[in-house]
Structure formats: C-alpha cells, structure tokens
C-alpha positions in Angstrom: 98.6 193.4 266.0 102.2 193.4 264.1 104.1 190.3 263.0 107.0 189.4 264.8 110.2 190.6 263.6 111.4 186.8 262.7 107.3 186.2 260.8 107.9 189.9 259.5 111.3 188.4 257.3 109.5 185.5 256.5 106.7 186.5 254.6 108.8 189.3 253.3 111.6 187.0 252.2 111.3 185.7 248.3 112.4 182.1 249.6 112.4 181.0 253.0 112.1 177.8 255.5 109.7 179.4 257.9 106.3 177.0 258.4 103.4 179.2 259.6 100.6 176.8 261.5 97.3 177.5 262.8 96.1 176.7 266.0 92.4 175.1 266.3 90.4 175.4 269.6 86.8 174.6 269.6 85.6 174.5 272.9 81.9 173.4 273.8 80.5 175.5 276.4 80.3 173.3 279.6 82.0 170.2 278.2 85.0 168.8 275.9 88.2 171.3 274.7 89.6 170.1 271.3 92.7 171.4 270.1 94.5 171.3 266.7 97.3 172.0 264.7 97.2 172.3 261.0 100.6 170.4 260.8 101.5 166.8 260.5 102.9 166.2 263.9 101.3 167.7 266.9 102.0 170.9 268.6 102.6 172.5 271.8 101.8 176.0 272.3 101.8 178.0 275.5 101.9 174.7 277.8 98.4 173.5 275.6 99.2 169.8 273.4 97.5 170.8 269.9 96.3 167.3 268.3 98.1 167.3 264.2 94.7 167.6 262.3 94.2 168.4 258.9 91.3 171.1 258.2 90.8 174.4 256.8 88.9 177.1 257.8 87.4 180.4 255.9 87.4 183.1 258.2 84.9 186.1 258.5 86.2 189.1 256.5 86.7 192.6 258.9 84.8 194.9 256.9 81.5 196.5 256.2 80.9 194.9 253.4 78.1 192.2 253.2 79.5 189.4 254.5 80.9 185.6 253.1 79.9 182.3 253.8 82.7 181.6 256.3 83.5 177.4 257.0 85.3 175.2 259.6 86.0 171.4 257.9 88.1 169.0 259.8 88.9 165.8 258.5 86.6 163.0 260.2 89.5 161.1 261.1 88.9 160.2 264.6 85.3 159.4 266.0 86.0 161.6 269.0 85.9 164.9 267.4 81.9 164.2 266.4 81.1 162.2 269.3 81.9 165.1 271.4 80.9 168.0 269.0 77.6 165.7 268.6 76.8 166.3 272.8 77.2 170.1 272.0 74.0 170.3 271.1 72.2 173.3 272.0 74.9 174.3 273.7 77.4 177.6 272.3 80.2 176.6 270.4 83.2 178.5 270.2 86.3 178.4 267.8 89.3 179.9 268.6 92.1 180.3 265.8 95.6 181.7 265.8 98.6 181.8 263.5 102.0 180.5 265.0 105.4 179.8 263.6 106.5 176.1 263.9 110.1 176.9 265.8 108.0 179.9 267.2 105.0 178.0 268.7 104.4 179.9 272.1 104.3 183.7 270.0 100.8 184.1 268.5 101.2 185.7 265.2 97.9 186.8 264.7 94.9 186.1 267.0 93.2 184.6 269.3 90.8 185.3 267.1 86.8 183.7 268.2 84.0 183.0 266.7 80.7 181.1 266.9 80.4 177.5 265.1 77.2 176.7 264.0 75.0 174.3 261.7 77.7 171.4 262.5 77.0 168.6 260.0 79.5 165.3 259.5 79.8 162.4 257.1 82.5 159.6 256.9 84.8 162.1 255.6 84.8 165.6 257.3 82.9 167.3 260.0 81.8 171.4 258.8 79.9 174.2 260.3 79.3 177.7 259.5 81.7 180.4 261.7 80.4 183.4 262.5 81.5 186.4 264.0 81.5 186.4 267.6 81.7 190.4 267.8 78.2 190.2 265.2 75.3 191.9 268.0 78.2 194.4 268.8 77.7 196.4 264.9 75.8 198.6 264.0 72.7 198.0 261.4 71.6 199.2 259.5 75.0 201.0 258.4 73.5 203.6 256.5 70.9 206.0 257.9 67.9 206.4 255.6 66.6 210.0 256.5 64.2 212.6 254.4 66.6 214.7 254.0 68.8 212.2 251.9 66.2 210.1 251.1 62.9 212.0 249.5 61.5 209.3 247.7 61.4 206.9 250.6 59.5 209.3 252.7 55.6 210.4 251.7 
C-alpha cells in the first residue's frame, strides 16, 4: 500500500504542518466497539466518531525474524473502556489500527491493519495487553527445514 501523494510530501518534506493520527478500534467479539484517535480532539473517519484517547501501541514487526513483545496502553481515563474490555472475557479481541492524516481523515494511510489483544491487565492509570498477529496460524514453522542431507549431525 503507497502513501498518498499529499502523506508522500509530508514525510518527505524537511518541515511541514501535516499531523499524521492513528485510528484505534478494538472490538470485542459479540459485544462493545471502542474507537480512538490518538489526537486531542476527536475524529471522524469514514462516517465512524473516533473518541480523542491518548495511547500507544507497539506493533508486530513483518518479518521472519523472531518476533517482539508487541503492546497496546491506553490511558485509564474513563471507566468505560475497562468495564467493557473487563466483559470480554473469554471472548476474541480484536484491534484494528490505521494511519490517517488530520485534514485527510477518510483516506487510510496505512492499514486496517488487525491483530489479536490478549493478557489485558488495568490499573488506575492505563489499561495494556499484548497484540499479536492476527495472520500468526497462517506461517509457516518451523522456517527452516532440518533434513540429513543438510543436517548430518542431527540425524543418527
């Protein structure tokens, strides 16, 4: 997926006024839809109302490589996030994320991008869980094929 033209002379530009946002869905499956925009006011993208939130999220890299703890922590702000994240128990989680420009807002820069959110803890300050990759059972492992032709010692 390329950049817009407008994104594209943005993040080439050495100064510019152009405010890149993330979109936030986490969606319980068979209940609540929360949405949020990494921005101080709130945001509406694609006819959706994106709640201003502050959080920050570390996504799953896209290689073969082993991979790195990846994070979702919103600010604990209001009590409705973890009351409703706090039903989702035992139910699938899933968090969608994509980039936007703020005078932009219905052209998705990068994503959707989805993942899985598990081992959701809170405290009076933020609620965090673990994201995972959503595409995870669809790679292959091992990567490497251990045969006895490569391998001579690992085969007796």
């Amino acid at each position: 997926m390329r950049l817009s033209p407008a994104a594209t002379e943005a993040v080439l530009a050495p100064e510019t006024e152009k405010v890149f946002l993330h979109l936030l869905t986490i969606e319980v499956d068979g209940g609540a839809v929360l949405r949020f925009a990494d921005n101080n006011q709130h945001v509406i993208s694609r006819g959706e109302t994106f709640t201003a939130a502050a959080f920050g999220i570390v996504l799953p890299e896209q290689t073969d490589n082993a991979p790195r703890p990846c994070r979702l922590a919103i600010d604990n702000t209001d009590l409705s996030i973890y009351q409703e994240i706090k039903k989702a128990v035992h139910k699938e989680i899933t968090v969608t994320v994509c980039v936007i420009m703020a005078d932009t807002p219905d052209v998705y820069e990068r994503g959707p991008l989805k993942y899985k959110l598990r081992n959701v803890r809170a405290n009076k300050e933020t609620i965090e869980g673990e994201v995972h990759d959503f595409y995870l059972a669809d790679r292959k492992f091992p990567k490497d094929a251990y045969t006895p032709e490569d391998f001579e010692g690992l085969f007796f």
